[in-house]
N, C-alpha and C positions, 0 to 999 in steps of 0.2 A: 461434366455433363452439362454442354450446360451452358447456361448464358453467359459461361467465360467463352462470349463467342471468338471475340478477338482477338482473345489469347492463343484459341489451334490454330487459328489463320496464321498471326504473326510465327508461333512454336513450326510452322511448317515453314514458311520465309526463311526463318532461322535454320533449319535441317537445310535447307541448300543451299544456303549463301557460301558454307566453308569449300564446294564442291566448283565453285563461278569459275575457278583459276582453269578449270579444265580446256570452256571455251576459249579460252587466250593461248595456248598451248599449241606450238605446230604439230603438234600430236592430233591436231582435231582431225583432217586428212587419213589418215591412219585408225582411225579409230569410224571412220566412216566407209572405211572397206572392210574392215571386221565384221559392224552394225550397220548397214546402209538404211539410215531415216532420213527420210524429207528436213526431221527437226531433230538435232543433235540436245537439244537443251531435253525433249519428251523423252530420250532415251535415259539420260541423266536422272531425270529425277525419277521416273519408275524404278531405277537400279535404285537410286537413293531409299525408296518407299518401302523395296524388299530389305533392304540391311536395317530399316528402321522401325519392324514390324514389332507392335505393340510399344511404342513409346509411350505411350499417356492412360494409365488404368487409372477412373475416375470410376468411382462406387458411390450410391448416393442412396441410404436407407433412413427409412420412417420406422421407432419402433417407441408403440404402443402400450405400454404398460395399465390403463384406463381412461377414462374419457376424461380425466383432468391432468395426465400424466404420460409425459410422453419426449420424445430426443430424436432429431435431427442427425443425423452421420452421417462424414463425409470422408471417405479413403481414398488417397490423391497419392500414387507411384507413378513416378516420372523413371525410365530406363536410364541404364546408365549412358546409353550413344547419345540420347536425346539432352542430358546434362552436359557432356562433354565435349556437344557441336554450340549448344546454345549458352551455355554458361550462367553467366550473372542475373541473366532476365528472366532465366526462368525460376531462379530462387528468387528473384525479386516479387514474378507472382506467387508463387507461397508466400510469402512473407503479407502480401495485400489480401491473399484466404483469411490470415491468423488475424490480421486486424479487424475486416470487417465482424469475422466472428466474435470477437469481443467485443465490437459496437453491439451485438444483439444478445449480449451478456453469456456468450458460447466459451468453451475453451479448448484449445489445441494441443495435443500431443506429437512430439515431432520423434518417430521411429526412428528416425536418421533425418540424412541433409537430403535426399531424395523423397522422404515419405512424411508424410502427415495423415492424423484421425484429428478430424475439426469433429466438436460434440455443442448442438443447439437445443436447450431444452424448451419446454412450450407446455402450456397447463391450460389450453383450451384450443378448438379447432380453430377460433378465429385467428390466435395470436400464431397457428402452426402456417394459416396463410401466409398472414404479415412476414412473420421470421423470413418462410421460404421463398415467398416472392421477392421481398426487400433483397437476401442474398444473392439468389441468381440474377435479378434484375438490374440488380444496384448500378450506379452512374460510375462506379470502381471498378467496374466489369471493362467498359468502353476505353479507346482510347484514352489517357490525359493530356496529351498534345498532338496537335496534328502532324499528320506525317508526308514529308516532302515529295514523296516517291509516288505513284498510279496505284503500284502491284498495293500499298498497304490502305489506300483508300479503296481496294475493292473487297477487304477482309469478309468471309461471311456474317450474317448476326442470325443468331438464334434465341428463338422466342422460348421462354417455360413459365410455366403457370400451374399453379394446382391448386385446387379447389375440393373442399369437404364438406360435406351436409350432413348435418347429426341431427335424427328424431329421435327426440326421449321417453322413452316407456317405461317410467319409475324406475326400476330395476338396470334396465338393460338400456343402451343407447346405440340405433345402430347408424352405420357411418357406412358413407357416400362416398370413394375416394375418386377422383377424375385429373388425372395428369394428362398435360396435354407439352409434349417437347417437338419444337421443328427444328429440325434436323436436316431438311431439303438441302439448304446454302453447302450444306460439308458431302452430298453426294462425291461430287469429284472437285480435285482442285483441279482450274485450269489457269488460264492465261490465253487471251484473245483466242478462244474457243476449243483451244489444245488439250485436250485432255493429259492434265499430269501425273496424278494419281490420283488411290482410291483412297480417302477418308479413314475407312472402315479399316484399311493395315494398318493405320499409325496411333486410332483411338478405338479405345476398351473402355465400354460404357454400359452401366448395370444401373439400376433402380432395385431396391428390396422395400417389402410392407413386413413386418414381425408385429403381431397382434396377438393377445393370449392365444383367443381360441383357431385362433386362421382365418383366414380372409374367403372368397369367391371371386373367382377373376369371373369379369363379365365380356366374353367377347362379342361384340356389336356387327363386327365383317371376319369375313374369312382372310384377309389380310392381318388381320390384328395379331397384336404378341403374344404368342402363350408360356405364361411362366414356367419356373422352374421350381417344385415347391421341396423346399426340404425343412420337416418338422410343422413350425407355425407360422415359418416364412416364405415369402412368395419372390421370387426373381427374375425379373425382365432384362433380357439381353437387348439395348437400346440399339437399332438400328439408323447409323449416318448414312444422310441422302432421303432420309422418309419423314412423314408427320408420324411422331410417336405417343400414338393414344393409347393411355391406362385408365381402365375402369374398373373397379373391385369393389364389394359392399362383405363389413364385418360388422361384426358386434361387440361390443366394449361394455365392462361393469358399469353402473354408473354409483358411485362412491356418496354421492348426495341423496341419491334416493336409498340405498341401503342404508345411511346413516338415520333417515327418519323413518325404515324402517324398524331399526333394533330401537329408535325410541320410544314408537308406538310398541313393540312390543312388551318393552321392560315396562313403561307403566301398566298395560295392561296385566302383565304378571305380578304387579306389585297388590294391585285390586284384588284381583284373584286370590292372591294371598290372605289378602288384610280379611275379606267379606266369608270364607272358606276354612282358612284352620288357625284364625287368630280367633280368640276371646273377644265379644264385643265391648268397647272400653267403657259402654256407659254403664255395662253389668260392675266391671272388672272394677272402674273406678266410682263411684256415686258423686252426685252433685254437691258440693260444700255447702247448699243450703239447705238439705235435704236432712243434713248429719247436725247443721248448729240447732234445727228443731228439734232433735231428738236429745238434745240436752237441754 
């Protein structure tokens, strides 16, 4: 999901580069009285885009466990045609998920050599910004060398952002969630105005909220996402080709004000005690100069 923008751009370059030899082929003749298009390459890669459907399931959830307490996930399945057209570069991006995640003191479980759970903790909304913006934004995201070719200087990029606002009311703190992902650049890929394919067959892209008590999606336009709620969790099916706005407002314990409430409590019950069904000690015990007079 994600401001790995350049990596679906380049992972799609990669899906049809093994397919190029066709053009060179006197087969291309023949294959144009079958298919008669204008553009032999448009036909190619839509075929290519049907055999490649759902190559990249990218899940990206927030879950809540209290307003100082809280984890980052990220479930990244690569298909197997999409491994075995692209090969080494695209285990080399996992491998740069796993690192940056350890820069933000995350850790990785690798399910297989296709699949990874990257896990980011965070103990305040500010540091769950930082975390989440540093990640998807990060300068490891982008190219690291330039690249000689047109087609890979026109890669999409995509912007994400998320932003929380927490008001505290002793007890409770409620929280503000506002994501904001563009997704426009991955509408369709083309090449000088060709329509080649649709984004949307080749990437599966989810956002979840998991909060104790559940969340409120707030939808703003009648366009906007409507989740999918199962239990305390909310699921936004992220659409490529749109601006993808999420807004939701929950409520979270807040573990600091509870804690100074059980301490006001316990002293007050200690009072209570002491003034109530204890003995007063000045009866209980008398004054030691009270007792040297009387001897």
């Amino acid at each position: 999901m994600i401001s790995n923008s350049s990596i679906f751009g380049k992972i799609f370059l990669w899906l049809i580069r093994p397919f190029s030899f066709v053009l060179t082929l006197n087969g291309r003749n023949r294959m144009n009285r079958v298919f008669p298009m204008q553009n032999p390459i448009l036909w190619l890669v839509v075929l290519t885009s049907l055999l490649l459907t759902g190559c990249v399931k990218y899940d990206v959830g927030l879950n809540f466990d209290n307003s100082n307490s809280g984890e980052l996930v990220q479930h990244i399945k690569l298909g197997e045609r999409l491994t075995s057209f692209s090969g080494d570069s695209v285990y080399e991006w996992l491998k740069s998920i796993e690192r940056r995640a350890r820069q933000l003191e995350g850790k990785t479980q690798r399910v297989s050599q296709e699949e990874i759970i990257v896990t980011i903790p965070f103990s305040s909304g500010r540091e769950l910004e930082e975390k989440f913006n540093e990640f998807f934004n990060s300068p490891a995201n982008q190219p690291s060398e330039s690249v000689g070719n047109q087609s890979d200087s026109e890669l999409p990029k995509i912007e994400s952002n998320v932003l929380l606002e927490q008001n505290n009311f002793l007890l409770l703190v409620r929280n503000r969630l506002i994501y904001d992902l563009d997704l426009r650049s991955l509408s369709l890929i083309a090449s000088k105005g060709n329509v080649l394919a649709n984004a949307g067959s080749i990437l599966d892209l989810e956002f979840s909220l998991k909060t104790p008590w559940g969340a409120k999606n707030i939808q703003l336009t009648e366009t906007a996402i409507e989740p999918e709620k199962n239990g305390n969790r909310l699921v936004w099916k992220l659409q490529p080709g749109e601006l993808n706005h999420i807004e939701t407002v929950f409520w979270l314990p807040s573990p600091l004000g509870i804690g100074a409430l059980l301490i006001i409590l316990f002293v007050w019950g200690g009072l209570y005690l002491r003034y109530n069904f204890m003995p007063d000690p000045r009866i209980q015990f008398p004054p030691k100069a009270a007792t040297i007079q009387e001897q």
